[in-house]
Every structure is written in C-alpha cells, then in structure tokens.
N, C-alpha and C positions, 0 to 999 in steps of 0.2 A: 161824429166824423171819424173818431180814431177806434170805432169799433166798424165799421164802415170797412175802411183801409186795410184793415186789422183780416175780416172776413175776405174780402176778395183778394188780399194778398196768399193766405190762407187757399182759396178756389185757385188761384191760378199755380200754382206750387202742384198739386194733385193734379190739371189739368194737364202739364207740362208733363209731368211723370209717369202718365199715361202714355204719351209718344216714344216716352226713351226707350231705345233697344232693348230687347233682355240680352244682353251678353255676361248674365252671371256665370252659367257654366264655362263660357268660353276663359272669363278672366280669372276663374279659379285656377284652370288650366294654366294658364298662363303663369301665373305667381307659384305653382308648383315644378314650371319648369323652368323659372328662376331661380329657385332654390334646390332644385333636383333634388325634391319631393316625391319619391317612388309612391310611397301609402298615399299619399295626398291624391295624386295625378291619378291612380288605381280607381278612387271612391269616384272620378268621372268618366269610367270607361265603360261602354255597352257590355251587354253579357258575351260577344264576342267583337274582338277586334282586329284588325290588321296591322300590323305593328312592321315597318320597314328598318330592315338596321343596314349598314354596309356591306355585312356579308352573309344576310337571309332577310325575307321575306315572309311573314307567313300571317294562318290565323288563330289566333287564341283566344281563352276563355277571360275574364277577369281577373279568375286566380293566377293564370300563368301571368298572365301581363303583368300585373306587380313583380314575380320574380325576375322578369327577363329586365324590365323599367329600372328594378334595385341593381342588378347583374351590372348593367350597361349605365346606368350614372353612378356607379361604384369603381367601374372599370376608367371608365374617362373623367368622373371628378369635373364635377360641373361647376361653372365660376360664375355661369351671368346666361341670361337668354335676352336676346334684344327681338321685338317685335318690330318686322317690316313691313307686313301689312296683314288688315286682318279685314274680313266683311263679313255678306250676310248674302247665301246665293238660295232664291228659293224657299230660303227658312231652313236653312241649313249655313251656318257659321264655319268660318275658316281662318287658319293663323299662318301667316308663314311668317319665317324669324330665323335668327342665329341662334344655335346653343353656342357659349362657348364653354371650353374645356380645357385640361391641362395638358390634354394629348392633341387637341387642334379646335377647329371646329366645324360644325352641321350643320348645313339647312334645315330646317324640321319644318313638317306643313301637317297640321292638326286640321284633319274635317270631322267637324260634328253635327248631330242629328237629333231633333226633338223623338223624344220617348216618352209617352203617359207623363206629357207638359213639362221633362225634362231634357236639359241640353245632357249631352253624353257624346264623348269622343268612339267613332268610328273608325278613325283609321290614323296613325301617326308614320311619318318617313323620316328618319334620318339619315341625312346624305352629308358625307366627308366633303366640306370646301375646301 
C-alpha cells in the first residue's frame, strides 16, 4: 500500500509539472532586475533588442545592451523591482513592474519571445514615474 501511494504520488508530481508555465526566462529576468544585474539580464536578450530609456529609444545588438543596461542601472542605482503584472500573450511572456531607484522610479515592460525553445527578452521600456 505504501509503495502504491508512494508511486502515484510520484506520477501525479510529474503530471502536474507538465502544465506549469515555462516562465524560466521571464523569472530570470525578473531577479536580474531586482538586483540590477546588467550581465545577468544581458545573457536573456535576443541577438537584437529594443531597449526604451527616457531619453532614447533604439535598437541594439547584445553586446551593446549590456553596455547601455550597466550605463543606466549604474547611473540610477537600482534598489528593488516590484512586479505588477506579468502573463503569457500568444507564447510570448510579458512583465510590467516598477524599478526602483535612488534617482526615482520606472515603469519597465519586458516582452519576450521563444527562440530555438528559449525565452529571450525583445524589447525592454523604461518610463520615468
């Protein structure tokens, strides 16, 4: 009886774990811009990205984005990211949240994009609240 229990406790544990989202990419994300993690956040960005700051817009490659990422959570010194809502549109994940900062704080909306079976950040906004 308790190899029984033992097994189908086992089966339904896997069964379950099958339905769970994949939102690894997205939560990696997230904990790197908790701790304003430029290398971190970098190793989740497509080979190009859109990166929104408050006063440019544009699009760059990987490389650059770590620079501009270090630049800009160096420059405002980030203290905390609170996540306000996050989902799944299409099979494409999205974050929106607060950073905060010692100079104020941003909206930031994170959409990302499955690539050869991995999540990967598309496009990031920072917008001054």
């Amino acid at each position: 009886m308790k190899k029984t229990f033992t097994l189908l406790s086992i089966f339904l544990l896997v069964i379950a774990s099958a339905f769970k989202p994949v939102n690894r990419g997205l939560d990696e994300v997230i904990t790197a811009l908790k701790s304003g993690d430029a290398t971190e956040l970098a190793r989740y960005v497509d080979d190009n990205i859109e990166i929104g700051l408050p006063d440019k817009t544009d699009t760059y490659s990987r490389a650059q984005a770590l620079v501009i990422f270090r630049d800009f959570f160096t420059n405002v010194g980030v203290r905390s990211f609170e996540v306000k809502h996050q989902g799944d549109n299409g099979g494409r994940q999205f974050c929106i949240g607060t950073l905060n900062t010692r100079t104020g704080a941003y909206r930031t909306t994170v959409f990302m994009t499955t690539k050869n079976g991995k999540q990967l950040v598309k496009e990031i906004r920072f917008q001054e609240i």
